[in-house]
TORVEXFI-658148 format. One record per residue (C-alpha): residue number from 1; x, y negated, z; residue in one letter. Coordinates in steps of 0.05 Angstrom, whole numbers, padded with zeros to 5 digits, always signed. Layout:
<pts>
+-----+--------+--------+--------+--------+
! num !      X !      Y !      Z ! residu !
+-----+--------+--------+--------+--------+
! NUM !      X !      Y !      Z !      A !
...
+-----+--------+--------+--------+--------+
</pts>
This chain:
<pts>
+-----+--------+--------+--------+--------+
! num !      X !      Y !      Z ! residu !
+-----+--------+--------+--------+--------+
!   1 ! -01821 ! -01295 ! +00644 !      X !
!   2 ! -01756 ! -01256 ! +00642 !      X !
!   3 ! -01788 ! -01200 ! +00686 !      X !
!   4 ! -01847 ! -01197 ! +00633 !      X !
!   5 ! -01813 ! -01186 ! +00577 !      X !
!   6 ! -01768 ! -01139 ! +00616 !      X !
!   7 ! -01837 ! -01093 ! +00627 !      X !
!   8 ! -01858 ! -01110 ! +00565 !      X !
!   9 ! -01792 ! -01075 ! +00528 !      X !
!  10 ! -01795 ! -01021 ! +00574 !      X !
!  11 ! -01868 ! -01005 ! +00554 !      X !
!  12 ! -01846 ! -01006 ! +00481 !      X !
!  13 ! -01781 ! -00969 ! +00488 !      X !
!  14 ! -01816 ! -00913 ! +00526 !      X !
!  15 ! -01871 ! -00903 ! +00466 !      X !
!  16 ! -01819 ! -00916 ! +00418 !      X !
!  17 ! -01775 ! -00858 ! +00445 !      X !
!  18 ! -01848 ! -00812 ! +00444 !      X !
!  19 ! -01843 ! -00848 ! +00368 !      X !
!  20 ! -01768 ! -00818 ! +00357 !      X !
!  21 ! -01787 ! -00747 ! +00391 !      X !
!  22 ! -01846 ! -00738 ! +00331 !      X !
!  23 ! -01804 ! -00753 ! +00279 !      X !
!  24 ! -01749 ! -00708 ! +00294 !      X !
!  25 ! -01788 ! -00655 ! +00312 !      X !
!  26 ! -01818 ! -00652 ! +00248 !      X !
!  27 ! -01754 ! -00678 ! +00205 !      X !
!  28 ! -01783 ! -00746 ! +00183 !      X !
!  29 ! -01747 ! -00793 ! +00167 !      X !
!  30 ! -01772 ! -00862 ! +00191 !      X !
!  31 ! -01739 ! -00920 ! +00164 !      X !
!  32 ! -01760 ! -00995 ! +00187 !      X !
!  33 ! -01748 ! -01051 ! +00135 !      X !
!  34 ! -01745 ! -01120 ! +00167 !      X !
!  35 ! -01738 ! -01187 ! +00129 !      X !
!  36 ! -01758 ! -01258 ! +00126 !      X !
!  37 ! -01830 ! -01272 ! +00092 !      X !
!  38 ! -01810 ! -01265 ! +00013 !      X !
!  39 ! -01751 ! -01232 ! +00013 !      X !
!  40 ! -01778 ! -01166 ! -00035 !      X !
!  41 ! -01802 ! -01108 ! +00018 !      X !
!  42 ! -01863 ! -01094 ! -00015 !      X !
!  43 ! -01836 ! -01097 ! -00084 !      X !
!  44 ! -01784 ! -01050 ! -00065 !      X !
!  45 ! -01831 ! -01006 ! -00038 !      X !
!  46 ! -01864 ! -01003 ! -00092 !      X !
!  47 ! -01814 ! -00983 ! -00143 !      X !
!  48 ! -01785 ! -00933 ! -00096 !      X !
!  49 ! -01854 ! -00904 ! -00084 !      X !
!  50 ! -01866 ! -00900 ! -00160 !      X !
!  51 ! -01788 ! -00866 ! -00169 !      X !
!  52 ! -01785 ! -00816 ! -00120 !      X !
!  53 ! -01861 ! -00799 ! -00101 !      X !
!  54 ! -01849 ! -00732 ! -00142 !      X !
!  55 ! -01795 ! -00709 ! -00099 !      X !
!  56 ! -01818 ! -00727 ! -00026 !      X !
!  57 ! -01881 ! -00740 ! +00009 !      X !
!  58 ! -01879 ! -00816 ! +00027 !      X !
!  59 ! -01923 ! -00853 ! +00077 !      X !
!  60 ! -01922 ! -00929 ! +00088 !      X !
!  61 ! -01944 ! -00967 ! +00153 !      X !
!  62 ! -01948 ! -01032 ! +00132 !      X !
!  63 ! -01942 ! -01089 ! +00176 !      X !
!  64 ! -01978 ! -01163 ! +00159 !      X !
!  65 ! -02009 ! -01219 ! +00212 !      X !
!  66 ! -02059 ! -01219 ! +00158 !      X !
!  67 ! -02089 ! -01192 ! +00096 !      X !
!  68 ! -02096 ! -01126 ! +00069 !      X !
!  69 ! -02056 ! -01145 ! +00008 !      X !
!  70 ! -01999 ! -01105 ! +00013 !      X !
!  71 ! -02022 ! -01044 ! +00036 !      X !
!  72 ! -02069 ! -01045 ! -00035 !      X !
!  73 ! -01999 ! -01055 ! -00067 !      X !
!  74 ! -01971 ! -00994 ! -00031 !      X !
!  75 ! -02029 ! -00943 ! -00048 !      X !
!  76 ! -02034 ! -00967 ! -00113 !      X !
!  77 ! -01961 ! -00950 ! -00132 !      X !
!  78 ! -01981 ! -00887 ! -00099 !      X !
!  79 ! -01962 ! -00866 ! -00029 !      X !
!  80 ! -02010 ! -00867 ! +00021 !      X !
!  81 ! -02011 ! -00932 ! +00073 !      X !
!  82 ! -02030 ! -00954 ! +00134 !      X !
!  83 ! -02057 ! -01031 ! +00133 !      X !
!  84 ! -02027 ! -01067 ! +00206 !      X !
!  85 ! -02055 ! -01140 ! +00224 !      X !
!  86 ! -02021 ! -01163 ! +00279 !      X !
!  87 ! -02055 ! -01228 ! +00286 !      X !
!  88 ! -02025 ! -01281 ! +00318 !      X !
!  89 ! -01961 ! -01218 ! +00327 !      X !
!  90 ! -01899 ! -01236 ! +00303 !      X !
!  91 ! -01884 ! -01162 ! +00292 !      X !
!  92 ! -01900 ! -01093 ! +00292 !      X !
!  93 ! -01885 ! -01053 ! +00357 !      X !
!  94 ! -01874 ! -00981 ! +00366 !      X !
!  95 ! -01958 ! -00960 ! +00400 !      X !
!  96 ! -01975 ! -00992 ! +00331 !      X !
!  97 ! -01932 ! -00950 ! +00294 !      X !
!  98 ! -01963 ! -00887 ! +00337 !      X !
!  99 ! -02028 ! -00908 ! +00313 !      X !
! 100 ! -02018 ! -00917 ! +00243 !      X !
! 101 ! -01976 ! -00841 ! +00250 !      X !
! 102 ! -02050 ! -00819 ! +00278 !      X !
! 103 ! -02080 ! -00846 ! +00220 !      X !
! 104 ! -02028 ! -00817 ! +00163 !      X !
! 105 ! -02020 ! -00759 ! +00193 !      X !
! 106 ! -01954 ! -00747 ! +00146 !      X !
! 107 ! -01928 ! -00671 ! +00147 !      X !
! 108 ! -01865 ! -00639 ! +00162 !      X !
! 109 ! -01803 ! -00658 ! +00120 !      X !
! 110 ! -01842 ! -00727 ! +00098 !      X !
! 111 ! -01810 ! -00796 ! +00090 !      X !
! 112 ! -01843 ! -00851 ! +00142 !      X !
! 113 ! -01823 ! -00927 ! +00110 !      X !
! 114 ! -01841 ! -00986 ! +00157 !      X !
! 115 ! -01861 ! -01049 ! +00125 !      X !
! 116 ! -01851 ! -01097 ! +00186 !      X !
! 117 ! -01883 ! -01165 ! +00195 !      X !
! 118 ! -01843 ! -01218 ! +00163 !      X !
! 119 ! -01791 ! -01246 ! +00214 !      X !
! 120 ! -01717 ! -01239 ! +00231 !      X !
! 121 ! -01730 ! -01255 ! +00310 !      X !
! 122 ! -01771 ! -01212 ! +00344 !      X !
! 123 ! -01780 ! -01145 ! +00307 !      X !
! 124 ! -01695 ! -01143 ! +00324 !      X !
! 125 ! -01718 ! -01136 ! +00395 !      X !
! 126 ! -01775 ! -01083 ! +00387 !      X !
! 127 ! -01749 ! -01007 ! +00374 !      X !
! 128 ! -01805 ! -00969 ! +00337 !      X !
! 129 ! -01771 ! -00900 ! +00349 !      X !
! 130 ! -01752 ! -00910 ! +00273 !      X !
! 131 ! -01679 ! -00866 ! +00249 !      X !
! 132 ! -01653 ! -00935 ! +00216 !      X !
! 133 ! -01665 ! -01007 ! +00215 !      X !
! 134 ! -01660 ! -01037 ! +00146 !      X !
! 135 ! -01656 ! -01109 ! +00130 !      X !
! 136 ! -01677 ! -01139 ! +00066 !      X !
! 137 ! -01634 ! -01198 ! +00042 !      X !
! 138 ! -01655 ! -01233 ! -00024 !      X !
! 139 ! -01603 ! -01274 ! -00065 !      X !
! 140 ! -01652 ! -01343 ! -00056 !      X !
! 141 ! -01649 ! -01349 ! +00021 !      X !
! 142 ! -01577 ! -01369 ! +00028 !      X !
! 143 ! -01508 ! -01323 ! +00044 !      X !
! 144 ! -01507 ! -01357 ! +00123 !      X !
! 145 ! -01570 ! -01321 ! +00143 !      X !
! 146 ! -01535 ! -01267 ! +00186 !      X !
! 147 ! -01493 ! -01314 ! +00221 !      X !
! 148 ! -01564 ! -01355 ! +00239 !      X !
! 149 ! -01607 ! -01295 ! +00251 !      X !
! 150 ! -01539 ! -01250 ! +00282 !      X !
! 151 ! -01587 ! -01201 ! +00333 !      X !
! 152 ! -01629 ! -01181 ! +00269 !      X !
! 153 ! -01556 ! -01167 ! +00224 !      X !
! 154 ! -01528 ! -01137 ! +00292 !      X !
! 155 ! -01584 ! -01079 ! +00302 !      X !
! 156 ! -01587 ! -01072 ! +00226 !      X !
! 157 ! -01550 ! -01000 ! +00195 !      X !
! 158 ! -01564 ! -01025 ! +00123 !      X !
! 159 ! -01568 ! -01095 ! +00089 !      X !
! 160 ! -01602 ! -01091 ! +00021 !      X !
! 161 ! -01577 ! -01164 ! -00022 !      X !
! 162 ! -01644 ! -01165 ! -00064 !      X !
! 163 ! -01665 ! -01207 ! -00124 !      X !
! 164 ! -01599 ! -01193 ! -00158 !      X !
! 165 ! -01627 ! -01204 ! -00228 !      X !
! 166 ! -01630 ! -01291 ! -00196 !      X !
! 167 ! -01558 ! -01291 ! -00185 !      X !
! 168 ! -01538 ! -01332 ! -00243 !      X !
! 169 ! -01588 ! -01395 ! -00224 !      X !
! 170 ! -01573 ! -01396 ! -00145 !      X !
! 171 ! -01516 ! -01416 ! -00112 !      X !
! 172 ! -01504 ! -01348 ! -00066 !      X !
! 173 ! -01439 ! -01311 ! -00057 !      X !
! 174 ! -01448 ! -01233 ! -00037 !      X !
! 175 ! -01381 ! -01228 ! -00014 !      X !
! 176 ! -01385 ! -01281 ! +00024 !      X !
! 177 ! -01463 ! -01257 ! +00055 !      X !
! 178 ! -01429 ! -01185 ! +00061 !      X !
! 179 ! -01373 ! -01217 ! +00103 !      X !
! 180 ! -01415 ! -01255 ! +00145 !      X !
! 181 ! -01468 ! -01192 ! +00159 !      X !
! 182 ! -01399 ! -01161 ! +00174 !      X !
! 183 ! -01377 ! -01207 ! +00223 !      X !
! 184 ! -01431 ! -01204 ! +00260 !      X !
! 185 ! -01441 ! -01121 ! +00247 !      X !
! 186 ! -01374 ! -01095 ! +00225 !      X !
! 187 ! -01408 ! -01026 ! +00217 !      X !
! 188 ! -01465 ! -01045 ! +00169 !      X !
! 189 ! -01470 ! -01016 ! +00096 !      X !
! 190 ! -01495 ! -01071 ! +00049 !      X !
! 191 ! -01523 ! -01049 ! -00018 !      X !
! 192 ! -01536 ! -01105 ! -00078 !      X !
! 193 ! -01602 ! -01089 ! -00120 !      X !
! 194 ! -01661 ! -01117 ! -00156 !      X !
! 195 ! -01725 ! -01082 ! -00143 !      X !
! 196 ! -01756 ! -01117 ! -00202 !      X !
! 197 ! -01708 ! -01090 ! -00259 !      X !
! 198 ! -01691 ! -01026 ! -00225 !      X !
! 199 ! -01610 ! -01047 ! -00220 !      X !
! 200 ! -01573 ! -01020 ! -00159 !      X !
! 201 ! -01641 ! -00984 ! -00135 !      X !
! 202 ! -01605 ! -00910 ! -00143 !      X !
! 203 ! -01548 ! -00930 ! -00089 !      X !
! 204 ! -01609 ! -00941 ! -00043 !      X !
! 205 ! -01639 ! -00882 ! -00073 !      X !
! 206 ! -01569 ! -00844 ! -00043 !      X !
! 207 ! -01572 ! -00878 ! +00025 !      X !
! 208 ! -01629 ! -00848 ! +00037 !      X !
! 209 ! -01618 ! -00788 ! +00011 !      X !
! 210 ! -01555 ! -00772 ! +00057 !      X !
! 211 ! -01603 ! -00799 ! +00120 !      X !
! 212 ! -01646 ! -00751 ! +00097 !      X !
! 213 ! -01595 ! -00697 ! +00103 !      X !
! 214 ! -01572 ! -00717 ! +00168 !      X !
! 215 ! -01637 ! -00701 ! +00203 !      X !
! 216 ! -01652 ! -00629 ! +00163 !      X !
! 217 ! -01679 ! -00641 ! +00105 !      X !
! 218 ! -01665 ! -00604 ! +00044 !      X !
! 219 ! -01634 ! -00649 ! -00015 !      X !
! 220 ! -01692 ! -00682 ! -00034 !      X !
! 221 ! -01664 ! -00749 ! -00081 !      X !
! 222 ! -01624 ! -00736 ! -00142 !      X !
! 223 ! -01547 ! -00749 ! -00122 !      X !
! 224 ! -01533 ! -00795 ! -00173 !      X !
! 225 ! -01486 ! -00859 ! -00139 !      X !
! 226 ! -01450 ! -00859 ! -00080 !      X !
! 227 ! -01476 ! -00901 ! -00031 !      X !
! 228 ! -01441 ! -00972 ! -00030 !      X !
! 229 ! -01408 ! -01008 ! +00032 !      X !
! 230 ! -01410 ! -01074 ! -00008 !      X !
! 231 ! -01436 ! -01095 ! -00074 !      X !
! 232 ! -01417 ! -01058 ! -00135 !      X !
! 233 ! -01362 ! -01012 ! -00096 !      X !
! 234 ! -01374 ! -00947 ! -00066 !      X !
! 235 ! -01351 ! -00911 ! +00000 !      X !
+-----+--------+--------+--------+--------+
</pts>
């Protein structure tokens, strides 16, 4: 079993690393959001589709077991998409991510966003050749969840706290879910927001914008917040 998986990740890692080549030869940035089932991807997605679509070519491969639900979402807030069933798949892996890059065909200087399958297990294990791994954390799913899901939170460079707007009828601390993801990942950047009302959304709007920057591409976001290391305060 051990030695299956073993070729199994090698597989992957050597089409992810083909993955990784494209996009830097062509200055895309790919970014891979992972979450449990709920937790706001596609509604994110959505309004940052609808914000910065003007500014940068976006292109969404969006990863489901089922359905073709949110991939209608995605084109209909208008950025082209990429509908992945997995199946019985527990996630997306990185020859699926080729294929749907076949299929998009996105240009040079584009922005690649990963919608992966609902799941903080397996998509930690699975590279997709992707410049950032982003993990989607929404206010109603408790503060512990990095210290129960800690291989997600550890390969994780960003932790988005969404749902913000619910804060006052839950029972969630964001310090206390930003020291935990920190425990685990002392290096992550954690940024609170609601994708619904829009509050919060321009220090993601920055984070990418300075990833964007680090692999060539001209400024292509408006620099209007700093990006944040923990709710509300900036680094």
């Amino acid at each position: 079993m051990v030695e299956l998986e073993t070729r199994l990740l090698a597989k992957n890692d050597k089409r992810a690393a083909h993955n990784r080549g494209w996009f830097e030869g062509r200055e895309i940035l790919a970014i891979n959001l992972v979450s449990s089932p709920g937790a706001g991807k596609t509604t994110l997605l959505e309004r940052t589709i609808r914000d910065l679509k003007d500014e940068v070519p976006i292109f969404v491969i969006e990863g489901d077991q089922a359905t073709a639900n949110d991939g209608e979402r995605i084109r209909a807030a208008g950025a082209a998409a990429v509908q992945v069933n997995t199946g019985t798949g527990c996630h997306l892996e990185a020859d699926m991510v080729a294929q749907g890059l076949e299929e998009l065909k996105p240009p040079a200087g584009a922005m690649v966003l990963i919608e992966n399958v609902g799941n903080l297990v397996c998509p930690a294990l699975f590279d997709l050749g992707e410049h950032a791994k982003v993990i989607v954390l929404s206010v109603t799913e408790g503060e512990d969840k990095p210290l129960k899901y800690p291989h997600m939170f550890l390969a994780a460079d960003l932790m988005i706290i969404n749902k913000t707007d619910l804060l006052p009828y839950v029972d969630f601390g964001l310090d206390t879910a930003i020291a935990n993801a920190r425990a685990v990942n002392p290096a992550i950047t954690a940024i609170a927001l609601s994708a619904r009302t829009g509050d919060g959304m321009d220090l993601w709007y920055g984070w990418l914008r300075s990833h964007a920057e680090s692999i060539g591409q001209p400024s292509m976001l408006p620099a209007k917040s700093p990006v944040a290391n923990s709710a509300g305060h900036s680094k």
